[in-house]
C-alpha positions as CSV (number, residue, x, y, z in Angstrom):
1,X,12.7,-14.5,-70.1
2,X,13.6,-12.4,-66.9
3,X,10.3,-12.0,-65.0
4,X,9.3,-8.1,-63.4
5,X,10.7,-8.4,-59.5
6,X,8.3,-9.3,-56.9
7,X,7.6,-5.8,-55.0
8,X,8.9,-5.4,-51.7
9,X,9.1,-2.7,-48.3
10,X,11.3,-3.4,-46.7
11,X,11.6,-2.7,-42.7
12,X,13.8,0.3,-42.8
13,X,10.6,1.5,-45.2
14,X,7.7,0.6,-43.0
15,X,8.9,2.5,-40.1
16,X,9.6,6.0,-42.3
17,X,6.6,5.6,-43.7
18,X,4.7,5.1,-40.2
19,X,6.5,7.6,-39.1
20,X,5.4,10.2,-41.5
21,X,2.2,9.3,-41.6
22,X,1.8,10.2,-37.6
23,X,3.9,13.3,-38.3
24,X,1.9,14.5,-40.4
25,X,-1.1,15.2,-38.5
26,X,0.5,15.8,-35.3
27,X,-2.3,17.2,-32.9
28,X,-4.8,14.3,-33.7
29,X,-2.3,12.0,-33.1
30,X,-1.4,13.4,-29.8
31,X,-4.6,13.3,-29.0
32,X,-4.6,9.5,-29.9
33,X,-1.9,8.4,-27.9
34,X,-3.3,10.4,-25.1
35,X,-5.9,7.9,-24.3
36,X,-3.6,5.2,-24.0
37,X,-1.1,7.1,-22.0
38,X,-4.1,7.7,-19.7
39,X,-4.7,4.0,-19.3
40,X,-1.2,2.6,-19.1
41,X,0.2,5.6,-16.7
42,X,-3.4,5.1,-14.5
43,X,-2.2,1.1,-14.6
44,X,1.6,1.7,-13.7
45,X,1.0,4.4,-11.3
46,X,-1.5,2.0,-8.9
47,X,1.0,-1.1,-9.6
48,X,4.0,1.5,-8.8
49,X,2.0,2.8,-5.5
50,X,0.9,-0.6,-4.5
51,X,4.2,-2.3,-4.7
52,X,6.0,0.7,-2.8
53,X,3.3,0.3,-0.5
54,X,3.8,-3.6,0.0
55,X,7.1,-3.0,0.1
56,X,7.2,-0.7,3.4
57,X,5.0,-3.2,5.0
58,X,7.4,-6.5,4.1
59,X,10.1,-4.5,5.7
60,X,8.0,-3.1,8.7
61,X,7.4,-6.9,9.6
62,X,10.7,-8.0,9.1
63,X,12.2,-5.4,11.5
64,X,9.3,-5.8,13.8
65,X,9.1,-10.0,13.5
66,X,6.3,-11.9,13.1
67,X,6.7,-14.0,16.3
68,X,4.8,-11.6,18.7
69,X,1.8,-13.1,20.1
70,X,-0.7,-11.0,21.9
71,X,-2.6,-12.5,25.5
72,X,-6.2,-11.0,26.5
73,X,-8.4,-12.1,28.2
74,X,-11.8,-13.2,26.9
75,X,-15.9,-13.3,27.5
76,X,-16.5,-16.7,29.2
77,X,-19.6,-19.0,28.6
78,X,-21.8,-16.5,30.3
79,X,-21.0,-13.8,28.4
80,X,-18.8,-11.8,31.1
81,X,-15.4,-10.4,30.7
82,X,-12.8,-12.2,32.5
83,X,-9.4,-11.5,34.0
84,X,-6.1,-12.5,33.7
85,X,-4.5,-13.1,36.8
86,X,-1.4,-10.7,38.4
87,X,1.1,-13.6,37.7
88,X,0.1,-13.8,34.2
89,X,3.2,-12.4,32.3
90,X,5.8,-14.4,35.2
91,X,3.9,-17.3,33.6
92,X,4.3,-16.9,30.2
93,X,7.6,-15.8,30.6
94,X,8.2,-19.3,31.9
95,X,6.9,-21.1,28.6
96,X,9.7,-23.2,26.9
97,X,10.3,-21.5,23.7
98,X,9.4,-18.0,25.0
99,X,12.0,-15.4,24.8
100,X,10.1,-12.4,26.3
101,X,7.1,-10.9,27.8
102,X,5.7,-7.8,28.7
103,X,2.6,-6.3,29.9
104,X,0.0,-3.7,30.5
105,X,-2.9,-2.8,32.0
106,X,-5.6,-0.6,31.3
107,X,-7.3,1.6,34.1
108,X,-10.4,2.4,32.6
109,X,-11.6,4.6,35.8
110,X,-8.8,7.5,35.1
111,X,-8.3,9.5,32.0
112,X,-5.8,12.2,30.6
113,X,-6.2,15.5,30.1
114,X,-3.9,18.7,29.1
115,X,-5.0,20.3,32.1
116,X,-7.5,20.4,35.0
117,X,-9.8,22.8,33.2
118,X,-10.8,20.2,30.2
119,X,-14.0,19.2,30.4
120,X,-14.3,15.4,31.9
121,X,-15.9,14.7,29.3
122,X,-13.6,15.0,26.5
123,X,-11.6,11.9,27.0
124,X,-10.4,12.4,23.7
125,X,-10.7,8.3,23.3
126,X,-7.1,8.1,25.1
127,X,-6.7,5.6,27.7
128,X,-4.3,5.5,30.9
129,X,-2.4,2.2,31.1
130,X,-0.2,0.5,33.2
131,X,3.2,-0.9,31.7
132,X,6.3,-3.1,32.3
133,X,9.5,-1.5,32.1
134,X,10.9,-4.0,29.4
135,X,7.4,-3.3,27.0
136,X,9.3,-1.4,24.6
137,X,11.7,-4.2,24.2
138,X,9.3,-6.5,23.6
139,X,6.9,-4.7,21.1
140,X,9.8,-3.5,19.4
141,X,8.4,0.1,20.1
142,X,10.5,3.2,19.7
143,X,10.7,6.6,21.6
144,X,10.4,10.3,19.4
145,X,11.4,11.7,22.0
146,X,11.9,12.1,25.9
147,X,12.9,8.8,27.4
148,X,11.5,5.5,28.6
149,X,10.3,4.7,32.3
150,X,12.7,3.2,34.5
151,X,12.7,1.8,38.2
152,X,12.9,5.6,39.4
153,X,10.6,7.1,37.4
154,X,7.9,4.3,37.3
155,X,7.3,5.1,40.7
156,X,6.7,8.6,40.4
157,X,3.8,10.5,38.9
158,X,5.9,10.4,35.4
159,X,4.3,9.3,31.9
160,X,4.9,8.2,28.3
161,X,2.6,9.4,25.9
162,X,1.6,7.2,22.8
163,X,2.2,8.8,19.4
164,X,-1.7,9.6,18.8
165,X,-2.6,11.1,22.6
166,X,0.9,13.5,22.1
167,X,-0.7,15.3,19.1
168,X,-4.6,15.0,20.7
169,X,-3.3,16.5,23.5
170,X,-0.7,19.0,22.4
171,X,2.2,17.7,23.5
172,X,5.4,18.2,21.3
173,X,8.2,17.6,23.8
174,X,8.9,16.4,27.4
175,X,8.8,18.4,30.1
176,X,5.9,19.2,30.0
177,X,2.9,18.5,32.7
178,X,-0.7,17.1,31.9
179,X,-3.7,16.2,34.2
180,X,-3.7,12.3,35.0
181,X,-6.5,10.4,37.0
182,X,-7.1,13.6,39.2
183,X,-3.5,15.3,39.7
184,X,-0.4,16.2,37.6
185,X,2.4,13.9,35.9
186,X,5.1,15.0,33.6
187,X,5.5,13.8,30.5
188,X,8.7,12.3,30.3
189,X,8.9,11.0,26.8
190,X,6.8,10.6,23.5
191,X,6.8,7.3,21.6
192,X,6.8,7.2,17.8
193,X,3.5,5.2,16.4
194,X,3.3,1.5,17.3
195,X,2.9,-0.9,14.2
196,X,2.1,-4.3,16.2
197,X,1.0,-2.8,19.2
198,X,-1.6,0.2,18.2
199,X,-2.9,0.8,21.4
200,X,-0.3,2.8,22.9
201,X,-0.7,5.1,20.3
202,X,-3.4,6.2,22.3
203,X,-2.1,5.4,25.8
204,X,-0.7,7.6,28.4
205,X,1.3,5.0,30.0
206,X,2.7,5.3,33.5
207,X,4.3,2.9,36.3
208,X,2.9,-0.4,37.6
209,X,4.4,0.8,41.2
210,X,2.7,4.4,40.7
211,X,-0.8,2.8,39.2
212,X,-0.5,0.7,42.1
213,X,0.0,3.1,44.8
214,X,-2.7,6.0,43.5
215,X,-4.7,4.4,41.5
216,X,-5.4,1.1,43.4
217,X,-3.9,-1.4,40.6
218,X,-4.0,-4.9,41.9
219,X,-1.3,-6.0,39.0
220,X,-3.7,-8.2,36.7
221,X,-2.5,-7.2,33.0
222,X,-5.1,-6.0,30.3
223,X,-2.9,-7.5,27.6
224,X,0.5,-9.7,27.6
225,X,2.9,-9.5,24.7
226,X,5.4,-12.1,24.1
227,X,8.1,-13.2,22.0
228,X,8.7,-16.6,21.0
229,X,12.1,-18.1,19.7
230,X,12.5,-19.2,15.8
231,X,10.6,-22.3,15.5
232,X,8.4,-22.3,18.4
233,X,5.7,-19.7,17.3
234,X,2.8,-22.5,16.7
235,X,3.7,-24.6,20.3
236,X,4.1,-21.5,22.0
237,X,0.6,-20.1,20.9
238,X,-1.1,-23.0,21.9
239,X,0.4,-23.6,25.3
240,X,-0.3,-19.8,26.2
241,X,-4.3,-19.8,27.0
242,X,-3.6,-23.5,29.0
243,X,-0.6,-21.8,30.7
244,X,-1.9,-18.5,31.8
245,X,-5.8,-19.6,33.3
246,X,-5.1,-23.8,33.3
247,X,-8.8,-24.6,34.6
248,X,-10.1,-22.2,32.2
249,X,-8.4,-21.8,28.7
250,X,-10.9,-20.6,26.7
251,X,-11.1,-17.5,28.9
252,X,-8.0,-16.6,27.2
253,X,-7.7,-15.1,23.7
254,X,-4.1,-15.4,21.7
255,X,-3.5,-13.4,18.4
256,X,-0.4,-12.3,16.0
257,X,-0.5,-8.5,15.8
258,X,1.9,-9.0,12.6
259,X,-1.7,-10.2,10.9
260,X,-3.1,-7.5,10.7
261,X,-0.3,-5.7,8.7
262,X,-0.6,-8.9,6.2
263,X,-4.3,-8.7,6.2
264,X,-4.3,-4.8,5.4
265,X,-1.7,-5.7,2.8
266,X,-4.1,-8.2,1.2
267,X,-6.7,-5.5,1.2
268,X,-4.3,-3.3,-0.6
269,X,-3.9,-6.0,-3.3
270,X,-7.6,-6.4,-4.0
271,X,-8.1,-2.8,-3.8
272,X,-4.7,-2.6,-6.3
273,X,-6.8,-5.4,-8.3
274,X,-9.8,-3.2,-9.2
275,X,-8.1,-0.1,-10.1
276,X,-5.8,-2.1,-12.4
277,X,-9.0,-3.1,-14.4
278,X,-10.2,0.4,-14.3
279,X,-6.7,1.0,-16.1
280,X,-7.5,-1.6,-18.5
281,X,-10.5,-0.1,-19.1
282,X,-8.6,3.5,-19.9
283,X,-6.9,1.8,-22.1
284,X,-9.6,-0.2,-23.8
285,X,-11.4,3.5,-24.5
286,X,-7.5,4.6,-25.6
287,X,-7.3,1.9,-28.1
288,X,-11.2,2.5,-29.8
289,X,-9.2,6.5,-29.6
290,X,-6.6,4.8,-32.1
291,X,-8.9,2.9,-34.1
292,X,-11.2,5.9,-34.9
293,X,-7.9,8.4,-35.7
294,X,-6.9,5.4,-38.2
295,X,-10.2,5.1,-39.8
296,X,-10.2,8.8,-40.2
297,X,-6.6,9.0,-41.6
298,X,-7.8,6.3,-44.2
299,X,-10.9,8.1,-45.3
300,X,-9.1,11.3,-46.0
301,X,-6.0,9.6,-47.9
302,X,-7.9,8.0,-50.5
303,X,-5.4,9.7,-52.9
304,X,-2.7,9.0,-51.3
305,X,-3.4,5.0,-51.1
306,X,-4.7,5.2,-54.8
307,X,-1.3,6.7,-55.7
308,X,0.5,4.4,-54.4
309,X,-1.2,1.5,-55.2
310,X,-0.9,2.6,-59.0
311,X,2.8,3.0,-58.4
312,X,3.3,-0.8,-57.6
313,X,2.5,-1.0,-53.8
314,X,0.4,-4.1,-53.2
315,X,-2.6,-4.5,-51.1
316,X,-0.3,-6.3,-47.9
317,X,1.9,-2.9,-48.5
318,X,-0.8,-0.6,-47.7
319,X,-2.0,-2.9,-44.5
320,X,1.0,-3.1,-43.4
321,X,1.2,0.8,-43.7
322,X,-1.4,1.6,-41.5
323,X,-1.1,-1.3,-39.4
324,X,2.3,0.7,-38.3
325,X,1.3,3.7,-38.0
326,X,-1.6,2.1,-35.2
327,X,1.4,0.7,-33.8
328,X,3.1,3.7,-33.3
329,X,0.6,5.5,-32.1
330,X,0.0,3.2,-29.8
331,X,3.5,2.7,-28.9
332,X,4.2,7.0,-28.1
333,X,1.4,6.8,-26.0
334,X,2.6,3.5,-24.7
335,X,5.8,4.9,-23.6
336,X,4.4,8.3,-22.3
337,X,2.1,6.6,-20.2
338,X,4.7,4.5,-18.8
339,X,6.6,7.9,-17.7
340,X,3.8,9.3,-16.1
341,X,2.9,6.1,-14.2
342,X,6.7,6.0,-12.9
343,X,6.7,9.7,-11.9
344,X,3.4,9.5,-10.1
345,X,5.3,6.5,-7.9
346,X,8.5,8.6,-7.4
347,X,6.2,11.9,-6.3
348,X,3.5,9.6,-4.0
349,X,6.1,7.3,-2.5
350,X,8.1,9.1,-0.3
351,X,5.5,11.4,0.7
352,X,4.0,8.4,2.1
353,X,7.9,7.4,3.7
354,X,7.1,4.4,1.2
355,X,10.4,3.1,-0.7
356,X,10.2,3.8,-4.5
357,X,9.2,0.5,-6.6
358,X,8.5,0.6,-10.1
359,X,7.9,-3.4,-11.2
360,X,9.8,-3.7,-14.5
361,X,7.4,-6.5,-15.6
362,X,4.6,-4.2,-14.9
363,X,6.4,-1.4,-17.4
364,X,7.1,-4.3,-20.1
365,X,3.3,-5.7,-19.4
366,X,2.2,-2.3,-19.8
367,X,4.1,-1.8,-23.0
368,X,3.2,-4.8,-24.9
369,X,-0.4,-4.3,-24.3
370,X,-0.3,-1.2,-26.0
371,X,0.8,-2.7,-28.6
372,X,-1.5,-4.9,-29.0
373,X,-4.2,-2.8,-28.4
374,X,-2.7,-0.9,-31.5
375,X,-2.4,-4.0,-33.3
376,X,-6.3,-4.5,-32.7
377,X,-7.2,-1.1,-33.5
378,X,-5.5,-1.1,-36.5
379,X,-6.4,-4.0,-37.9
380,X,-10.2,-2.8,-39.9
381,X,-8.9,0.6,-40.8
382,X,-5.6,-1.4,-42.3
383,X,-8.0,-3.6,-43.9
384,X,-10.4,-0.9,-45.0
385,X,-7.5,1.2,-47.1
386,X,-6.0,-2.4,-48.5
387,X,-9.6,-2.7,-50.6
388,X,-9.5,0.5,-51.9
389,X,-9.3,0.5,-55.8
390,X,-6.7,2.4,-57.4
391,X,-9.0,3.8,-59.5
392,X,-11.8,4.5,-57.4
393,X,-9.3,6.3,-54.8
394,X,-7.1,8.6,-57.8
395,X,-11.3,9.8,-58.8
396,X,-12.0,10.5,-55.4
């Protein structure tokens, strides 16, 4: 005796009939997918964003080097500000393992202004300073525009302007005069912002000879930079407060400018952190979105599931049936949510002059969450529709 064949849906079938079953109620299933293309384009797009951002800073300090040290003096026991002597940077310069060093000097009794008629007053938090000819070299600093000082015009009332006191004061190109510590200098170039060393962003800097010979400098530097050779960073750091004040060592304060990029770039990352799990959330809400569209669909296809279950199909059919269709839903609003997230990264990128990274393990992360999520969400209503009597559902 032949027995009846086993039922059977086969792949091919499970996906035409998931497929149609979306299809057929299109706007509520746009709808659907649209919370979890919320949640997985909000988690790409912060990943995407982050990682371009990471990105630019990784390259910043590997064309700026991580082996700049910074020298300043410090507050000894009693609580007063010290100095570093005049021969400070000829010192350092003469520590094994040193490669360069620069310095400045602050003059905190002068300020700039854009003309004689400002008001004192507004200082416009810009400082005059002091600088070495070779302090571009060293902080790996770049010019806009204009040109550097040089023997000549470091003795003359000429100055640089950071990046930040150009725009406070106005200035968009050399050539130009502004009102220095009581009488005019001409600006003579504009430097582009300062990664490692900030503060000549906001620096008018001008000649040591100059400072010296109007302003009364006495040549003791505010702060020394210096570069050390591969391999030497950790000797060189602590040899530099011994070298520079011997009796006094602790009056002397060395940091890496390079850690504050890496420490803003670990803020990033926990900032990155929390927005990802407000993502998650997104999603979470997006998936509960699925789960109530299924439950929905299986309420008003009572006849349809009856039908078909007096046809032949089996109760693992009809889970399996709306089990894909939560899948695909979740899957459409998967994959237009991973668009999104991308295209917010291309558009935000490179208006922040950040390279363009889109993690691929993010986007297949991303991906196979939503499918689980849909595999979650569809699990009841599958369930729900698999107990429904044939009977029961064809009276309905």
């Amino acid at each position: 005796m032949i027995g009846t064949p086993r039922s059977s849906l086969l792949p091919a079938d499970i996906a035409r009939l998931a497929v149609a079953g979306v299809r057929a109620r299109p706007l509520r299933a746009v709808l659907s997918a649209l919370g979890i293309a919320i949640g997985i384009a909000a988690m790409l797009a912060v990943v995407g964003i982050s990682a371009s951002s990471q990105q630019r800073v990784n390259e910043q300090l590997t064309s700026l080097g991580t082996n700049l040290l910074r020298a300043e003096p410090a507050k000894n026991l009693f609580g007063e500000q010290t100095k570093l002597p005049p021969e400070t940077v000829g010192k350092v310069r003469l520590v094994d393992g040193v490669e360069a060093a620069s310095g400045i000097a602050v003059l905190p009794a002068f300020h700039v202004y854009r003309s004689e008629l400002i008001d004192p007053s507004a200082t416009g938090g810009l400082q005059v300073v002091a600088a070495d000819l070779d302090l571009l070299d060293v902080t790996r600093s770049e010019l806009s525009a204009g040109a550097w000082l040089n023997p000549a015009t470091a003795a003359f009332p000429s100055v640089v302007l950071g990046a930040t006191a150009a725009e406070r004061l106005g200035v968009v190109e050399p050539g130009v005069q502004v009102w220095l510590g009581g009488r005019s200098f001409t600006v003579i170039g504009i430097l582009a912002a300062s990664p490692l060393a900030p503060e000549l962003d906001t620096s008018a800097l001008i000649g040591g000879p100059v400072a010296a010979r109007l302003f009364g400098w006495q040549g003791n530097p505010s702060t020394v930079y210096a570069r050390s050779a591969e391999g030497a960073f950790d000797r060189v750091r602590s040899l530099l407060p011994g070298t520079v004040q011997p009796q006094f060592p602790s009056d002397v304060s060395v940091s890496r400018p390079s850690d504050a990029l890496a420490a803003k770039a670990a803020i990033d990352q926990a900032f990155t952190g929390l927005l990802v799990g407000l993502g998650g959330i997104a999603l979470l809400v997006g998936g509960i979105g699925v789960a109530n569209t299924m439950i929905i669909s299986v309420i008003e296809r009572h006849r349809e599931v009856g039908l078909r279950r007096a046809l032949g199909a089996t109760r693992t059919h009809i889970r399996v049936q709306f089990l894909a269709e939560a899948l695909v839903l979740s899957a459409f609003g998967g994959v237009i949510g991973a668009l999104l997230g991308a295209a917010v990264t291309t558009v935000i990128a490179p208006l922040n002059d950040w390279p363009i990274v889109v993690p691929l393990l993010a986007v297949v992360v991303g991906l196979a969450s939503t499918l689980v999520i849909g595999a979650a969400a569809g699990l009841y209503p599958a369930a729900r529709a698999a107990r429904i009597p044939p009977t029961t559902a064809l009276n309905g």
